[in-house]
C-alpha positions in Angstrom: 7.4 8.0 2.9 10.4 6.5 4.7 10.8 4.3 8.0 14.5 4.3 9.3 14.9 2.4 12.6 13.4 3.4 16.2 16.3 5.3 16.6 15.5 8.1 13.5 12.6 9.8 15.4 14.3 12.8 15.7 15.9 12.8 12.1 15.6 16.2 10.7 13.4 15.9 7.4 13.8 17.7 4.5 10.3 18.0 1.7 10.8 18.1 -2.2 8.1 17.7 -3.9 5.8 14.2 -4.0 7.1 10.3 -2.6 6.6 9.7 0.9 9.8 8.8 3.1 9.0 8.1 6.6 12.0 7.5 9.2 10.8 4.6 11.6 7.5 5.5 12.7 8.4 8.8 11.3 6.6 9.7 7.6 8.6 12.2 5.7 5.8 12.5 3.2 7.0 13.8 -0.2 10.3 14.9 1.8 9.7 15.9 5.7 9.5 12.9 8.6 6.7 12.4 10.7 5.0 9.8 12.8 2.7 7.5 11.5 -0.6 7.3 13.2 -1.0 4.0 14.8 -4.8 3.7 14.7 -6.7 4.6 11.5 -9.1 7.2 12.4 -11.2 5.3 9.9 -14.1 3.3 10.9 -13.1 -0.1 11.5 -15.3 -2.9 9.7 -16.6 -5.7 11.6 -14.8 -8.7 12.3 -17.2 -11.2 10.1 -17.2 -9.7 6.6 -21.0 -8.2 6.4 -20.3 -7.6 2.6 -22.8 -8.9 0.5 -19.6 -9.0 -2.5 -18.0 -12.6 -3.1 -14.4 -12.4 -2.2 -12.6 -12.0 -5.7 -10.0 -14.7 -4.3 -10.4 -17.5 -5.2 -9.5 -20.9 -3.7 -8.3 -23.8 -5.6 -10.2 -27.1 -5.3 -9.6 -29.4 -2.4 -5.7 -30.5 -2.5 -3.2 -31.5 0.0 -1.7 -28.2 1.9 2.0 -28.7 1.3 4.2 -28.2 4.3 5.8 -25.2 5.3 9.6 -25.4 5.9 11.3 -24.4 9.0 12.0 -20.8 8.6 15.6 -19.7 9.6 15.7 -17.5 12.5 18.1 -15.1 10.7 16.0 -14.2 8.4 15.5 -10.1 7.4 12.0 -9.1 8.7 9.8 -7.1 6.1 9.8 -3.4 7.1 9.6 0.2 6.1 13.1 -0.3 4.0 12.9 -2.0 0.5 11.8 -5.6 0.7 14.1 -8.4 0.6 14.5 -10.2 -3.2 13.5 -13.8 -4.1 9.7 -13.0 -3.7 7.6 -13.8 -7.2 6.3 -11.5 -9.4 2.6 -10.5 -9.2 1.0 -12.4 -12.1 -2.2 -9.8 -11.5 -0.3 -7.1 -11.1 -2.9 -4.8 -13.5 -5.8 -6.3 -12.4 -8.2 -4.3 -11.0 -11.0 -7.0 -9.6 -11.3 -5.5 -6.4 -9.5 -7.4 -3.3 -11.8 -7.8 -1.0 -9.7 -10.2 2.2 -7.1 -9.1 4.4 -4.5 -10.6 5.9 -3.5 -9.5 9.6 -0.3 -11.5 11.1 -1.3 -12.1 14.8 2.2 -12.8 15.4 6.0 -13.2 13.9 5.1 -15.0 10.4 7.2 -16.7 8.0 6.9 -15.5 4.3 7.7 -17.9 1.4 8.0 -17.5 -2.3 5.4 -20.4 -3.1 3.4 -22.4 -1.2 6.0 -25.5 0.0 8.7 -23.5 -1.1 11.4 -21.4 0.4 11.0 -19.3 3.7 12.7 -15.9 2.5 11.4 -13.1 5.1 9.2 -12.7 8.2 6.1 -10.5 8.8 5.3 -9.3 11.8 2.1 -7.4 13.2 3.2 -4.3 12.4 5.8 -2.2 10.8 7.3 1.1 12.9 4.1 0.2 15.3 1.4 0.8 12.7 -0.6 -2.4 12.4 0.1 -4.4 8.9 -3.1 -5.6 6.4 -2.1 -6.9 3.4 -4.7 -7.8 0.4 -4.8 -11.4 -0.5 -4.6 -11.5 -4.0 -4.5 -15.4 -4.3 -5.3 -18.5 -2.6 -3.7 -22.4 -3.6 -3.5 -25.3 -1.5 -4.6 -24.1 1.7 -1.9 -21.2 1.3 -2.3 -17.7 0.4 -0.7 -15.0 -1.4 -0.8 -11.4 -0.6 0.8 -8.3 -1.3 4.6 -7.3 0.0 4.8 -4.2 1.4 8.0 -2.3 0.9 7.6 -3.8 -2.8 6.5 -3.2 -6.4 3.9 -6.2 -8.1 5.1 -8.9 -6.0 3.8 -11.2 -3.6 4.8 -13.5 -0.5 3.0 -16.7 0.1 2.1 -17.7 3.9 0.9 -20.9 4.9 -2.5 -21.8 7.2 -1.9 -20.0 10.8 -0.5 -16.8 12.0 -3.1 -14.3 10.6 -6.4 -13.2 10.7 -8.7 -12.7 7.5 -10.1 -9.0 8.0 -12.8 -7.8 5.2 -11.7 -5.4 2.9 -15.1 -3.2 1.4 -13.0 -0.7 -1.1 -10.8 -0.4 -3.6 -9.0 2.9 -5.3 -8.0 2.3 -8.9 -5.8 5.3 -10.3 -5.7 6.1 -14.2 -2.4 7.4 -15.1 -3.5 9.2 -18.8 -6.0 10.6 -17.6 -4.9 11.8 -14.0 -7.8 10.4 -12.2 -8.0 8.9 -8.8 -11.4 6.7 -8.4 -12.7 5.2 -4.9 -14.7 1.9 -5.3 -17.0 0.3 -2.4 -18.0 -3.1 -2.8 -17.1 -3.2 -6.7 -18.8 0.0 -7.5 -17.4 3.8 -8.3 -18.3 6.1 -5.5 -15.9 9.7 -6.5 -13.3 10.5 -9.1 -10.7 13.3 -8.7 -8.2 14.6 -10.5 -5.2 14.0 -9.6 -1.4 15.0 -9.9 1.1 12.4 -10.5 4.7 11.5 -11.0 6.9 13.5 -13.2 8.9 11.8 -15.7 11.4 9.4 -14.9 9.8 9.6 -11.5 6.6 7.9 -12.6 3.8 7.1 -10.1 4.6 2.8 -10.5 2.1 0.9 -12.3 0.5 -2.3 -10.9 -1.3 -3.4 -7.3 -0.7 -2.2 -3.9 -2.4 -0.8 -0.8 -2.5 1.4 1.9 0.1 0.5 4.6 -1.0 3.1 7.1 -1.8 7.2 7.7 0.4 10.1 9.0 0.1 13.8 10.2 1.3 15.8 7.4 4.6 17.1 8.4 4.3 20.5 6.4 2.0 23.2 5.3 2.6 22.5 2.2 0.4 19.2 2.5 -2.1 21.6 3.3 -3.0 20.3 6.6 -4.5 16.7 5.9 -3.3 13.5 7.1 -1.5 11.5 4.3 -1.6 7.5 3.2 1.5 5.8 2.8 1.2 2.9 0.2 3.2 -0.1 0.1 4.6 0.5 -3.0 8.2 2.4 -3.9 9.6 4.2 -6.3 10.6 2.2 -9.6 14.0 3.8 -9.5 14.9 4.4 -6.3 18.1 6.4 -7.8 15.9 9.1 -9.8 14.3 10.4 -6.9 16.2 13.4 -4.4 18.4 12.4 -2.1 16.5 12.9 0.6 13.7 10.7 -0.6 15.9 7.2 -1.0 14.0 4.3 -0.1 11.0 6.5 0.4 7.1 4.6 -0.2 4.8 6.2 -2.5 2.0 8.6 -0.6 -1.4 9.6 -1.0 -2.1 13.3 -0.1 -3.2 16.8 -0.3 -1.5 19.9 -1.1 -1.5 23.4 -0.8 -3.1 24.8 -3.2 -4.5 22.7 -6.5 -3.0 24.5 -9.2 -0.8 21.6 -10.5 -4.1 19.3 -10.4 -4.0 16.8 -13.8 -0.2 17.5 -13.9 3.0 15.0 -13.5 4.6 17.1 -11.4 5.6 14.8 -8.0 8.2 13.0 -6.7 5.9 9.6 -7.9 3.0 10.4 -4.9 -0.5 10.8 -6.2 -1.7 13.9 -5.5 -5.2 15.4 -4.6 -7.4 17.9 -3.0 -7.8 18.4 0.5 -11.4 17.6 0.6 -10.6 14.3 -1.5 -8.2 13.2 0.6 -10.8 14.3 3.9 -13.1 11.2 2.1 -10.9 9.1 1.5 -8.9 8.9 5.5 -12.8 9.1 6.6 -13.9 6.5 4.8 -11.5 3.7 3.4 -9.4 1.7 6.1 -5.4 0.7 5.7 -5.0 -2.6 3.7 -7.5 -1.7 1.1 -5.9 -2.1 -2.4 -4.5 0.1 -4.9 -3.9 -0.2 -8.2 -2.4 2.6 -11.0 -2.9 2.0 -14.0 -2.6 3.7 -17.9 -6.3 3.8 -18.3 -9.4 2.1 -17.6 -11.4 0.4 -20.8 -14.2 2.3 -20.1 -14.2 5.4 -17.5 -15.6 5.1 -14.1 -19.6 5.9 -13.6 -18.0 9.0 -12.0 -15.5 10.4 -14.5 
C-alpha cells in the first residue's frame, strides 16, 4: 500500500500482484489506490486495559528520565513514504512475546533515536487521516520505544508526554516455511490459515510490525474484503513493479484461493476472504505483527 501526498487522490492505480501502495489516504493494495478507512470497523477496546495479561513491556527500575532535546522544527514528519534513517535497529525484531501497549500521539511528537538522544523525526496523530497506534516494544528511563511505521525492525524512542497508552489484546505471528498466518488473543492461538506469501526476491520481510490501518479493496481481484496495511515495506524497494515503489506490505484476500501455501505476491500476505472477515472483525490497528521462518513448536491451531 502506498500514501503519496493529499494531492494523489485521484492518481490512477494500476494492481500487480501482492504489496500494498496507497497514494495519500489512497491504498493501492497489491497495485490499485484506494482510501484508507479512517475508523476501524473493529470494536474498540476500552480505554483502561481490562486484560488480565501483564504487559510484556517491561520498565526498567527507578532512574532519572533523561531530558529530551529541543526538536528542530524542520524536521521530516513520519508518513506513508519510507521513514527517515538514523532510527536504531530493533534488537527484538523476531520476538514474538506478544505486545500488548499502544502508543497514540495526542499531538505533533518528537521521535528520537535513544532516550536523551537525538530528535530525528516527528509523529503525528495520524498518517493520510487514519489514526496512528504503534506497539511499544520497550520501555527505559521513563522513555519508550515503539515501532516505526514506514520501516523495517526499527524503533523510535519518545519521551514522557504526547501520547496515550491504549491496550493492545492480540497479536498475529506469521510462519514463513510453512505458509501459515496465526491470530493470538491475550497470548493464546485462536485460528491458523494458510496463507500465500512473497515470491522470491520479493520476500514477505521478516521481523516485528503492526497494523497501520484498513482500506476498501480497490479491485475484484481482492475479492471484495477490506485489506490491512502493515507498517512494514518491502526489503528491496527496487525488486518490486514499478508501480508498487515505496508501497507498505498488506494483509488481504483474494479472488479465488488457488495459490493458498504458495510465494506468489508482491511480499503481501495473502488469505481467504473469510479469514481476513475475522481478522478486520476482530483485531484493531496497532496490534503487532511479526513474520517469521517458523515457530519452535506449531501453534495449538496448526
Amino acid at each position: 500500500m502506498r500514501f503519496d501526498r493529499m494531492s494523489s487522490y485521484r492518481r490512477r492505480a494500476v494492481w500487480v500482484g501482492a504489496a500494498i501502495a496507497v497514494p495519500a489516504l489512497l491504498v493501492a493494495a497489491l497495485l490499485v489506490g484506494q482510501a484508507l478507512t479512517p475508523q476501524s470497523t473493529s470494536p474498540d477496546l476500552p480505554a483502561a486495559a481490562s486484560d488480565p495479561t501483564p504487559s510484556s513491556v517491561e520498565q526498567s527500575p527507578e532512574e532519572s528520565v533523561p531530558a529530551a532535546a529541543p526538536a528542530p522544527a524542520g524536521l521530516p514528519v513520519v508518513d506513508y513514504d519510507p521513514a527517515p534513517g538514523g532510527f536504531p535497529v530493533d534488537p527484538g525484531a523476531m520476538d514474538t512475546t506478544p505486545l500488548t501497549e499502544g502508543a497514540h500521539p495526542t499531538k505533533r511528537i518528537a521521535a528520537y533515536d535513544a532516550p536523551g538522544g537525538r530528535p530525528r523525526a516527528f509523529l503525528e496523530p495520524t498518517i493520510s487521516g487514519v489514526d496512528l497506534t504503534m506497539p511499544i516494544a520497550e520501555r527505559r528511563a521513563g522513555w519508550v520505544a515503539v515501532l516505526l511505521p514506514s520501516a523495517n525492525r526499527r524503533l523510535a524512542w519518545l519521551p514522557p508526554g504526547g501520547f496515550d497508552t491504549v491496550p493492545l489484546r492480540d497479536q498475529i505471528v506469521v510462519e514463513r516455511k510453512v505458509h501459515r498466518l496465526t491470530w493470538y488473543r491475550a497470548g493464546k492461538a485462536v485460528r491458523s490459515w494458510e496463507v500465500s506469501l512473497g515470491q522470491s526476491g520479493q520476500d514477505t520481510p521478516l521481523g516485528r510490525t503492526f497494523i497501520l490501518g484498513r482500506t476498501p479493496p480497490p479491485e475484484e481481484v481482492y475479492g471484495g474484503v477490506d485489506i490491512y496495511a502493515l507498517g512494514a515495506v518491502p526489503d528491496d524497494p527496487e525488486s518490486v513493479p514499478a508501480s508498487l515503489r515505496g508501497a507498505h506490505i498488506g494483509v488481504h484476500s483474494w479472488h479465488n484461493d488457488d495459490e493458498l501455501g504458495e510465494n506468489t505476491t508482491n511480499g503481501c500476505i495473502r488469505l481467504t476472504r473469510s479469514g481476513q472477515r475475522e481478522l478486520l472483525a476482530e483485531v484493531r490497528p496497532g496490534s503487532s505483527v511479526v513474520v517469521v521462518d517458523k515457530l519452535p513448536t506449531p501453534p495449538p491451531t496448526a
